[in-house]
N, C-alpha and C positions, 0 to 999 in steps of 0.2 A: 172418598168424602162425598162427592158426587152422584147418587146410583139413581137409573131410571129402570124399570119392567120392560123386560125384552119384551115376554106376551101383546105390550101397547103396540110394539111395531110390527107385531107376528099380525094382532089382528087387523091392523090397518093393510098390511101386505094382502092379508086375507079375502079380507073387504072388497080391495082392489083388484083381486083376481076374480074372484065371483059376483064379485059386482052386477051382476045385469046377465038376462039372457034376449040382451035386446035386438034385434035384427040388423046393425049394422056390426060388420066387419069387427069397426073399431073396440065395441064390446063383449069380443069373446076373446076370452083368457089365453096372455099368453105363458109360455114354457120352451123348456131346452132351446134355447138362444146359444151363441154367442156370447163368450164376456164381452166382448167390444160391442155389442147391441146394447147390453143391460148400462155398459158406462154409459156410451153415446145416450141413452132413454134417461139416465140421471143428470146429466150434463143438460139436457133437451128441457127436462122439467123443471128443474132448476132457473135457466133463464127466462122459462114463462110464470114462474112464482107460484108453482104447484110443488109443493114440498109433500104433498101427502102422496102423490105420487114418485114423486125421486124417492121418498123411504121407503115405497113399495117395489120399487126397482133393485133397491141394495138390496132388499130381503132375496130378491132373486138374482142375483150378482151372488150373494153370499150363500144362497142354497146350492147355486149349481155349478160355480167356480171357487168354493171356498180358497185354493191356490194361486188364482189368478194373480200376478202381480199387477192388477187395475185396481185390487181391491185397496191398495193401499193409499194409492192417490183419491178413489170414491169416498173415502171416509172422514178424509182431510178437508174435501170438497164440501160433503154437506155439513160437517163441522161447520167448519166459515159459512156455510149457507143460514145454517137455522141460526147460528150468531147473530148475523144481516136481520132473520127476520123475527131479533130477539126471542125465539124460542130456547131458552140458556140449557133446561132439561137436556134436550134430545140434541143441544150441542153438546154438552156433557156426557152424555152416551157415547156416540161416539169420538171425542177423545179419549174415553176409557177405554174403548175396545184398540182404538190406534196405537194407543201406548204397549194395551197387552201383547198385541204384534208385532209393532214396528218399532215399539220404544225402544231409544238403543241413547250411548255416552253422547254425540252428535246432539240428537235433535231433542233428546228428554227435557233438558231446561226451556225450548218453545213452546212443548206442551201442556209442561207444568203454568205456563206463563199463560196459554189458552186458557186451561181449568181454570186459572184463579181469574182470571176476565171477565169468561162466561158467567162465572157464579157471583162475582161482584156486581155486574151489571145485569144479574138477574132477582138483585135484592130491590123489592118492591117496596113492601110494606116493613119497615122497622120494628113494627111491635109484635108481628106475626113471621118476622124472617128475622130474629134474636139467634136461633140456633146457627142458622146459618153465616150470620155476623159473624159470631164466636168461631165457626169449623172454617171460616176464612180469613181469619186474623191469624188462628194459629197456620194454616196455611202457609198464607203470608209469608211470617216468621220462620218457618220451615226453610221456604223456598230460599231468604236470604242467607239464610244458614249453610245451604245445600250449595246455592251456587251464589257465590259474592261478588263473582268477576261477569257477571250472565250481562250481555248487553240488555238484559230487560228487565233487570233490577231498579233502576230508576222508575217506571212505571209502576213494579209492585211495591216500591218506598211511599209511592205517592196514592196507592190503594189501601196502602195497609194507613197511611195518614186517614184517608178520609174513615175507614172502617173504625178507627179509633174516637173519632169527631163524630158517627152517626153513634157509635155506643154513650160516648159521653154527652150528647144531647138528651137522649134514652131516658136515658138514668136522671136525668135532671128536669125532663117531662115528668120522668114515675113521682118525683120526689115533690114535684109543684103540684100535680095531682093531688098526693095524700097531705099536702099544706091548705088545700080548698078547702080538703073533707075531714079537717082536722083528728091529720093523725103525725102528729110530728116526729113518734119516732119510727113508722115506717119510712118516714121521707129522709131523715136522719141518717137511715143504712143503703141507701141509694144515694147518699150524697158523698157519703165514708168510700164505697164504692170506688167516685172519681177521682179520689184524693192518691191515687194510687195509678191516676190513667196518665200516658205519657203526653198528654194536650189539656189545656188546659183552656175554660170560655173565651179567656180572652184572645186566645188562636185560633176562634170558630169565629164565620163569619155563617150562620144558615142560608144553603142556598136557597135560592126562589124557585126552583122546580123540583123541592123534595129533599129531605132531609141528606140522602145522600150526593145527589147532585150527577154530572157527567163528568168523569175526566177524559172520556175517548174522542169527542167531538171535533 
């Protein structure tokens, strides 16, 4: 549901290797480390809030110890990191990649419960992030489906609420919209729309900091 372009992080890693042929030390590229250098260097970067370089670090944790068992903890890591510093994408990336490795019966319902987080709380703009409304509602639903008993069910109950509350605002903007510019039966089939959503206005309260609001705070 989720996909980001490996290439972005290929060429940022890139970047970061050839970066400079400047005459200190620090700017000439490094290679064949250590897996425990390249965590220790994403752990390092990380708590200085250089993210461009921790992804440049994984990219070489991941070229040159593909097998490492650090790689599985690094990925978890800057997961939660780029969450932290709301970049939802490339926390998205890798939870896709963690899942494809490490997903297993255990821990698949945490990750599923990241992806739907990341991408909830990576919805900006409602009239420009619709698709993604919709590929996280069904989500959502999935998820409750999948696992009923998940202790992290009550939180996607409460995400898939609000993603139903930002749709049905939507739809009620589009619809007061084409009431201005007098066309009442486009506003009509956007209203039909919500007749059918499982919230109804009088359950919406609009938050004050954006149609969708926080529930992680």
């Amino acid at each position: 549901m989720f996909h980001w372009k490996k290439s972005v992080l290929i060429g940022m890693a890139m970047a970061f290797v050839f970066a400079g042929c400047g005459k200190n030390d620090d700017d000439v590229a490094e290679f064949n480390k250590p897996a425990l250098y390249w965590y220790q260097q994403i752990g390092n970067s990380i708590a200085s809030g250089n993210m461009d370089k921790a992804d440049a670090y994984y990219i070489s944790l991941k070229s040159e110890h593909m097998r490492s068992p650090l790689m599985q903890t690094a990925m978890m890591m800057l997961a939660v990191a780029h969450m932290d510093e709301e970049e939802y994408l490339l926390a998205g990336y890798y939870l896709d990649e963690y899942n494809k490795r490490y997903g297993g019966e255990k821990n698949r319902a945490y990750i599923e419960y990241l992806k739907l987080k990341s991408a909830f709380l990576g919805i900006k703009d409602v009239y420009k992030d619709q698709k993604l409304i919709m590929d996280s509602i069904e989500g959502a639903e999935t998820y409750l489906l999948r696992y009923p008993e998940s202790e992290y069910t009550p939180l996607i109950r409460t995400i898939l609420v609000r993603l139903h509350m930002s749709q049905y605002l939507l739809n009620e903007n589009i619809a007061a919209l084409y009431d201005r510019t007098g066309k009442p039966e486009a506003a009509k089939i956007y209203r039909e729309k919500n007749k059918d959503s499982v919230v109804e206005m009088a359950d919406i309260k609009p938050p004050e900091r954006g149609i969708i609001g926080k529930v992680f705070d």
